[in-house]
C-alpha positions in Angstrom: -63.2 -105.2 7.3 -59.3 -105.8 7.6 -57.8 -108.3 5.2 -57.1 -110.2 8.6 -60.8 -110.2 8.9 -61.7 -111.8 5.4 -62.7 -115.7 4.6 -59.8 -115.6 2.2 -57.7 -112.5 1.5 -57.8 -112.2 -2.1 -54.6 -111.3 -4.4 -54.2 -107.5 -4.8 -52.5 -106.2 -8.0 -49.1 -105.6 -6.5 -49.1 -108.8 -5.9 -50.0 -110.4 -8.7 -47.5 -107.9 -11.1 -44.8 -108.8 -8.8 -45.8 -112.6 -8.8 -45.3 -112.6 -12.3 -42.1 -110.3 -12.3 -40.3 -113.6 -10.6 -41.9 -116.1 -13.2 -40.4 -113.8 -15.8 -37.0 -113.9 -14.1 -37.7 -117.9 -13.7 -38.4 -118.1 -17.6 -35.6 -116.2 -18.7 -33.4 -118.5 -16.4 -34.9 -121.8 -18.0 -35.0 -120.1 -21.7 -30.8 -119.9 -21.3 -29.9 -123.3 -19.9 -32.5 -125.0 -22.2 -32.1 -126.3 -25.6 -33.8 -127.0 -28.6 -37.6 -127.7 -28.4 -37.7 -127.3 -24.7 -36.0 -123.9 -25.3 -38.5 -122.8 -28.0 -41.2 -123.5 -25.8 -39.4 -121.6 -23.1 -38.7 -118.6 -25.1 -42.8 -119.1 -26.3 -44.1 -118.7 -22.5 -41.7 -115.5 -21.8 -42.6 -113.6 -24.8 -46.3 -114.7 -24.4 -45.9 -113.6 -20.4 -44.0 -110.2 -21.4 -46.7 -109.3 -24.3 -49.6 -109.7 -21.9 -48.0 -108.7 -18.8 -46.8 -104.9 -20.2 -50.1 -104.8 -22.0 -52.0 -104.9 -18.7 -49.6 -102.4 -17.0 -49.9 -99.8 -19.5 -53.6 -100.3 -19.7 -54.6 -100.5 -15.8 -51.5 -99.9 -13.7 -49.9 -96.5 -15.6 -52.6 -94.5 -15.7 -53.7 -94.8 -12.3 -50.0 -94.0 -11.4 -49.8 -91.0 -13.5 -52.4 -89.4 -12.1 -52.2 -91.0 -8.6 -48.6 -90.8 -7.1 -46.2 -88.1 -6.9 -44.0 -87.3 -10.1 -46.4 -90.2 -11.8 -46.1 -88.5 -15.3 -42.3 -89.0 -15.3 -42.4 -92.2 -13.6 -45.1 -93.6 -16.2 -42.9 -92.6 -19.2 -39.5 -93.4 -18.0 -41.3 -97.2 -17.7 -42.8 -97.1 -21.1 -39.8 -95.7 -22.4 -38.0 -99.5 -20.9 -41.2 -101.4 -22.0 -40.9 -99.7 -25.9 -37.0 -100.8 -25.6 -38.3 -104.1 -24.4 -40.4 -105.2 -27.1 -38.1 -103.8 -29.7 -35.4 -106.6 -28.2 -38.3 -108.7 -28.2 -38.9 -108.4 -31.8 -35.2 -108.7 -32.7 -34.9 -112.0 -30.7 -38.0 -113.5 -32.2 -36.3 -113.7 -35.5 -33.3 -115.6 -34.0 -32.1 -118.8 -34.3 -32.8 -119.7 -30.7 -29.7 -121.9 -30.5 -27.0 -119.1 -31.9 -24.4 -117.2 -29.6 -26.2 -114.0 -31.0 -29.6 -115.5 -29.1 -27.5 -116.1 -26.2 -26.0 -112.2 -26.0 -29.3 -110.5 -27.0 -31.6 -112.2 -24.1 -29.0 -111.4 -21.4 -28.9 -108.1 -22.3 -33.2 -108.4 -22.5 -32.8 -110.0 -19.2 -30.8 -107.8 -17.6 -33.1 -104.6 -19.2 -36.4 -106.5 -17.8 -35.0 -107.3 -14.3 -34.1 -103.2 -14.2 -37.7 -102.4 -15.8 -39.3 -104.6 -12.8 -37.2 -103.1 -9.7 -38.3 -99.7 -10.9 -42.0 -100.6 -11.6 -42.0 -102.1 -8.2 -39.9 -99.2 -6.5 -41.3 -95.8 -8.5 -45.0 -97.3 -9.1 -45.7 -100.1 -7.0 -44.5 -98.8 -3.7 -46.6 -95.8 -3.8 -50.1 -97.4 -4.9 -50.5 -99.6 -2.2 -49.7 -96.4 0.0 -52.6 -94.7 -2.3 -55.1 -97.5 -3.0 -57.0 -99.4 0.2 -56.9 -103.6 -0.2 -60.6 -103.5 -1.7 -59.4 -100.8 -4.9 -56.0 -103.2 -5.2 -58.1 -106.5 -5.6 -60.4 -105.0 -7.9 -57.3 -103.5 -9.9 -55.8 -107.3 -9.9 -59.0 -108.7 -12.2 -58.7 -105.8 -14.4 -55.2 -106.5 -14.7 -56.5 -110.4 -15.6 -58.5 -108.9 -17.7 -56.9 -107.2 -19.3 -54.2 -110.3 -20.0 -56.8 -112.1 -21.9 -57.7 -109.4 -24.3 -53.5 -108.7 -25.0 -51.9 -109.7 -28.0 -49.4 -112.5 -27.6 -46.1 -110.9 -29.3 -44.7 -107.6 -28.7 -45.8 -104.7 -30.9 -43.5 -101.3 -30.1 -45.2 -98.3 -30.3 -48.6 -99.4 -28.4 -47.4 -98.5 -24.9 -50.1 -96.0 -24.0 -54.0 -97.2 -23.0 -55.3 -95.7 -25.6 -53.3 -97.4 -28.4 -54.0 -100.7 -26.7 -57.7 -100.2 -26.3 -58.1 -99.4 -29.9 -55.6 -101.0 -31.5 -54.8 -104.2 -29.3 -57.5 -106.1 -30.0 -56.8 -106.4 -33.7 -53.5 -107.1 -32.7 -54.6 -109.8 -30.3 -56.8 -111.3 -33.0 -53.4 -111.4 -35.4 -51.4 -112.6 -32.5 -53.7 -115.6 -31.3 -54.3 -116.7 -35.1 -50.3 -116.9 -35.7 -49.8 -118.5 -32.6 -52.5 -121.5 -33.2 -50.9 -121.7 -36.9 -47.4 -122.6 -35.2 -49.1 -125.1 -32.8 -48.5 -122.2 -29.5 -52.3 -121.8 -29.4 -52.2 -123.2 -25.9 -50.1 -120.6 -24.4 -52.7 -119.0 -22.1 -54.6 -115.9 -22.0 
């Protein structure tokens, strides 16, 4: 059956990574014109969105790249190498004071990094999946991905960018995560 052919053609995980690769680029927009509260709550949705959004990739989405596309091995760890880089900046700028000119400089820079990380994940990675993978295997990859996003902690932690790490240690990590964030009144930030 072609996807022409279905009821309702269901969201494949290309689609759904690079859906949320333009909400991240829409948050990190509304985090730097924003201020006070609004801005915290901002800056809450983008490092929620980044923390379960890499999770997912590095659990579902790298390893079927590594072993499925040409050159996968040094396309996987040039992208974990930017996601490790990533939640090191995100660390850094969580202990800001969201409203200083130090804020402002460290999230373009993150910004900037992010928007880079995404092109290449949808270029080196992307790209070559849905050449690999039929509409049925990229639908089914999509609710892993989902998944996998409500298992993920909430906050960066570098040095868990490989599947395993995140399979055993994420979900005490998510547990942490999710307790912190209800103590701070961000409970209701998805996942």
């Amino acid at each position: 059956m072609s996807v022409e052919d279905r009821p309702e053609h269901a969201e494949d995980v290309i689609e759904l990574l690079v859906g949320q690769h333009m909400l991240i680029r829409d948050l990190f927009a509304e985090v730097q014109t924003a201020t006070g509260e609004h801005r915290a709550e901002a800056f809450a949705r983008l490092v929620h969105l980044l923390a379960v959004h890499e999770t997912a990739e590095e659990e579902v989405v790298h390893p079927l790249a590594r072993r499925g596309i040409d050159g996968g091995e040094q396309v996987v760890e040039d992208r974990l190498h930017e996601e490790r880089e990533a939640k090191e900046a995100l660390v850094r700028l969580e202990g800001m004071d969201l409203g200083s000119e130090e804020f402002d400089a460290a999230l373009a820079l993150l910004r900037d990094s992010v928007l880079q990380h995404a092109h290449y994940e949808e270029a080196y990675e992307f790209r070559h999946l849905r050449g690999r993978y039929d509409q049925d295997r990229l639908e089914t990859l999509a609710a892993q991905v989902r998944m996998a996003e409500k298992a993920a902690p909430t906050h960066p932690h570098p040095g868990n960018e490989t599947a395993v790490k995140n399979l055993t240690v994420g979900p005490v990590l998510a547990v942490f995560d999710r307790v912190r964030d209800a103590m701070r009144g961000g409970g209701s930030q998805g996942g």
